[in-house]
C-alpha positions in Angstrom: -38.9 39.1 71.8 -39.0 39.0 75.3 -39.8 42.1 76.3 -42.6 42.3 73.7 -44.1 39.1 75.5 -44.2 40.7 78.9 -45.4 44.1 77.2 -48.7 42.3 75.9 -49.0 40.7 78.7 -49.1 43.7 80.9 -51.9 45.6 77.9 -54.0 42.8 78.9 -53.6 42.9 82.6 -54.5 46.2 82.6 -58.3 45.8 79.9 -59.0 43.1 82.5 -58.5 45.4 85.6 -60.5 48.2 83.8 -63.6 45.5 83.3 -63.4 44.1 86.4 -63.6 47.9 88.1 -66.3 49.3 85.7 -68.1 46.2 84.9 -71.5 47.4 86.3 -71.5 50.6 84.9 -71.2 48.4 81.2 -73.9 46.5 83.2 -76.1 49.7 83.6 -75.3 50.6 79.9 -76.8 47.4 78.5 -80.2 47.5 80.7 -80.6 51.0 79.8 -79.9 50.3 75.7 -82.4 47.1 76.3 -85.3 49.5 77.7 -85.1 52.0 75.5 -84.9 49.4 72.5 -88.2 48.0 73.9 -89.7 51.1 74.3 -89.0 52.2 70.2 -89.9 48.5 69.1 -93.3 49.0 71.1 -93.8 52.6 69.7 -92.9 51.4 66.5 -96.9 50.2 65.7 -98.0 54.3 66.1 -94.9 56.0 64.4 -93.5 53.6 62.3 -94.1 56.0 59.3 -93.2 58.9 60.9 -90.1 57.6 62.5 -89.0 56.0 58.7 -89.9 59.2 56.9 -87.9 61.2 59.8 -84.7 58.9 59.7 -84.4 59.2 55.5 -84.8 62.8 55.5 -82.3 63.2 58.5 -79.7 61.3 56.7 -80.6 63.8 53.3 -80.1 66.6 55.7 -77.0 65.8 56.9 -75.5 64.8 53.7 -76.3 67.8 52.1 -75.6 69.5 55.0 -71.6 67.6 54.4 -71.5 67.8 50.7 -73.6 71.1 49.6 -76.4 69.7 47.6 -74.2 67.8 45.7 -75.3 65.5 42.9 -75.4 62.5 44.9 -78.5 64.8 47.1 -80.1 64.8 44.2 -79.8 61.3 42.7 -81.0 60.2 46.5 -84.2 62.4 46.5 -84.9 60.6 43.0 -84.7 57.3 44.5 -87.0 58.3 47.2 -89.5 59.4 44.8 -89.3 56.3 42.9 -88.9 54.0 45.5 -91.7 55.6 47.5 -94.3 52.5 47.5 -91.3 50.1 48.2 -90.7 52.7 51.3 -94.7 52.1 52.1 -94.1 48.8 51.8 -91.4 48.8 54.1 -93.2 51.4 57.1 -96.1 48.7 56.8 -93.6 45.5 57.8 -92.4 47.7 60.5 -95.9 48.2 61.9 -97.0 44.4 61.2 -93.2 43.3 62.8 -93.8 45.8 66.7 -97.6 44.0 66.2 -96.3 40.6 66.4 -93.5 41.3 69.4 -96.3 43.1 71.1 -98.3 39.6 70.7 -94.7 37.2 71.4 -93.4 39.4 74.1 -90.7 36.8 74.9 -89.2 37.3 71.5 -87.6 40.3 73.4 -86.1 38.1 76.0 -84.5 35.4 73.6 -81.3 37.3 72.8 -80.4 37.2 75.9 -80.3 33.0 75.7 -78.4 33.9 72.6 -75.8 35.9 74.4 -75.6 33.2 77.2 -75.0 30.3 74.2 -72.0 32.8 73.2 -70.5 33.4 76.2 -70.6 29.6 77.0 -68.7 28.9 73.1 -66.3 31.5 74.2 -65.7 30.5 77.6 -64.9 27.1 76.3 -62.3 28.2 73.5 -60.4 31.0 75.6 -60.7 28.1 78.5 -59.0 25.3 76.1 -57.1 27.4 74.2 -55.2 28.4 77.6 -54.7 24.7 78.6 -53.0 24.0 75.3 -50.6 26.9 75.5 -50.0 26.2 79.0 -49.8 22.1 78.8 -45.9 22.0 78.8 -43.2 22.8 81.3 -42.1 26.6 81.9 -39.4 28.0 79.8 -37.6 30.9 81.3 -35.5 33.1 79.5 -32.5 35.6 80.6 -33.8 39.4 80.1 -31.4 42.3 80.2 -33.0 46.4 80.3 -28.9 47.8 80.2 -27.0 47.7 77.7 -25.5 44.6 75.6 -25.4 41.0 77.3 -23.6 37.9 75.5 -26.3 36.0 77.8 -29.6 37.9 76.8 -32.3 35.5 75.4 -30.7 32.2 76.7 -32.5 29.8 78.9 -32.1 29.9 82.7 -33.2 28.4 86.1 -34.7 30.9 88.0 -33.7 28.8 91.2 -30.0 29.2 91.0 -30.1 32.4 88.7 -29.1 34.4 91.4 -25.7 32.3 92.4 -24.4 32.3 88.9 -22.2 34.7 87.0 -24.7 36.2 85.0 -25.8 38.8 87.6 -22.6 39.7 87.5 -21.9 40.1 84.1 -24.6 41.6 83.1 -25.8 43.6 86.0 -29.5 44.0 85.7 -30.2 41.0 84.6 -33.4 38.5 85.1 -34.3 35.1 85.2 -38.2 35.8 83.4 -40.6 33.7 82.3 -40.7 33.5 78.5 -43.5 30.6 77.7 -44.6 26.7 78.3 -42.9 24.1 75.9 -41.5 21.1 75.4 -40.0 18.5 72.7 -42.4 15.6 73.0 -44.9 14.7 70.1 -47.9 16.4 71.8 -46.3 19.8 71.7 -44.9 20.1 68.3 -48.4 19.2 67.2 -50.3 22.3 69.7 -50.7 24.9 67.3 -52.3 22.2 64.7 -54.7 21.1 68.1 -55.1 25.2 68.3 -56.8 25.3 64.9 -59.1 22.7 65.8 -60.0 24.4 68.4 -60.8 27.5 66.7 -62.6 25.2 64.3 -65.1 23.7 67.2 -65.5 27.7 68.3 -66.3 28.7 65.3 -69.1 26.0 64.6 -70.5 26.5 67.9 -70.4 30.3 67.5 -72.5 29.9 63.8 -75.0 27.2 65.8 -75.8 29.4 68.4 -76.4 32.2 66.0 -78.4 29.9 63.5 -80.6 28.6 66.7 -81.3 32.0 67.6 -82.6 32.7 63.8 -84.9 29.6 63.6 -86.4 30.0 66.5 -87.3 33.8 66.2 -88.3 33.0 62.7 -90.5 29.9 63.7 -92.1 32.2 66.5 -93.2 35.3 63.9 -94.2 32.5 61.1 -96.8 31.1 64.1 -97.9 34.7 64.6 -98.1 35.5 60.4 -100.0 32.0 60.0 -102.2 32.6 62.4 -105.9 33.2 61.0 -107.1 35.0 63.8 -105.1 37.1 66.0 -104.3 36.6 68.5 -106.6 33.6 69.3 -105.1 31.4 67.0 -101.5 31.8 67.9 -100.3 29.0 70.5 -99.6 29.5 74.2 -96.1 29.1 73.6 -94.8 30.2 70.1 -91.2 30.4 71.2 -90.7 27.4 73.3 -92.1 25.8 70.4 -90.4 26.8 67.7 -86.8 27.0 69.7 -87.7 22.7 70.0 -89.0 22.5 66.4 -85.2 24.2 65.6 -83.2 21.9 67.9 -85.2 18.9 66.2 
């Protein structure tokens, strides 16, 4: 069980050495994804239809590309001919939708606040999760890589490990940490304080998501409402709407 311990333990080491040594090229990756989403949203109002049509007869291409013209080409095409004002429908939302962020240019910007929210949830449950599995004394435990030991397993005292028999005995053998523990009331009852915790990151996860919804929602409903545009639409849509959520 041991061994397993320190195995995992070592995975995780090592993902946290590869982030920390290729963190800005994951950095790089992000801008460059962000720019070139912005520059598809903004070409969106020109080429909506062309870029809809173009994306449903790609995916037709490649599946009967896949499957040969199977059946399931054909019922597809039918939709698409039957569906084909719904599909109007839907090329004219996508211009109307790159109108309205080309009007509330910061609607672009607010996922990043969104991101920020999550990272702070996160940092806070992987932060409290660690001082509960760590609020207890150290429990070391005897680990042996050769062979059999009668010892193997047992608790130890890494500070007189060395003087006792057991190096002798079972050649090899170390004095490793194993986990933090205890017997009083507070740790018997960790894991239950573990799923309250998970509970609270959860919640705050789902808030930040839901503020993140309402407040791009009340932005695009100022822009839809507005009578004239843009004259009518107020200085501020998304401050305002992000307070009108948090009220």
């Amino acid at each position: 069980g041991i061994n397993y311990v320190l195995d995992a333990r070592e995975i995780w080491m090592k993902i946290f050495e590869d982030y920390t040594n290729s963190w800005y090229w994951i950095l790089i990756g992000l801008v460059i994804a962000m720019i070139v989403s912005l520059i598809f949203i903004l070409l969106l109002r020109f080429t909506a239809g062309v870029l809809f049509w173009f994306v449903i007869f790609a995916v037709i291409a490649v599946i009967g590309y896949v499957i040969f013209l199977c059946i399931i080409e054909v019922i597809i095409i039918l939709m698409l001919i039957f569906l084909r004002k719904r599909i109007c429908i839907a090329i004219a939302l996508l211009r109307e939708g790159s109108k309205a962020i080309g009007y509330i240019m910061s609607t672009l910007f607010y996922p990043i606040i969104t991101f920020l929210l999550l990272a702070v949830c996160i940092s806070y449950w992987a932060i409290t999760a660690i001082f509960l599995s760590t609020s207890g004394e150290a429990v070391y435990k005897i680990m042996t890589n050769r062979g059999h030991c009668i010892y193997a397993n047992r608790t130890c005292n890494p500070e007189v490990f060395n003087t006792s028999n057991v190096t002798k005995l079972c050649p090899g053998a170390q004095c490793a940490f194993a986990f933090y523990g205890g017997e009083s009331v507070y740790h018997k009852y960790i894991f239950i304080l573990q799923i309250c915790n998970l509970f609270v990151f959860l919640w705050l996860v789902n808030f930040a998501i839901a503020l993140g919804q309402c407040t791009l929602a009340g932005a695009f409903a100022s822009y839809y409402w507005a009578f004239k545009k843009p004259v009518d639409i107020p200085t501020f849509p998304l401050l305002a709407a992000f307070g009108r959520s948090l009220r």
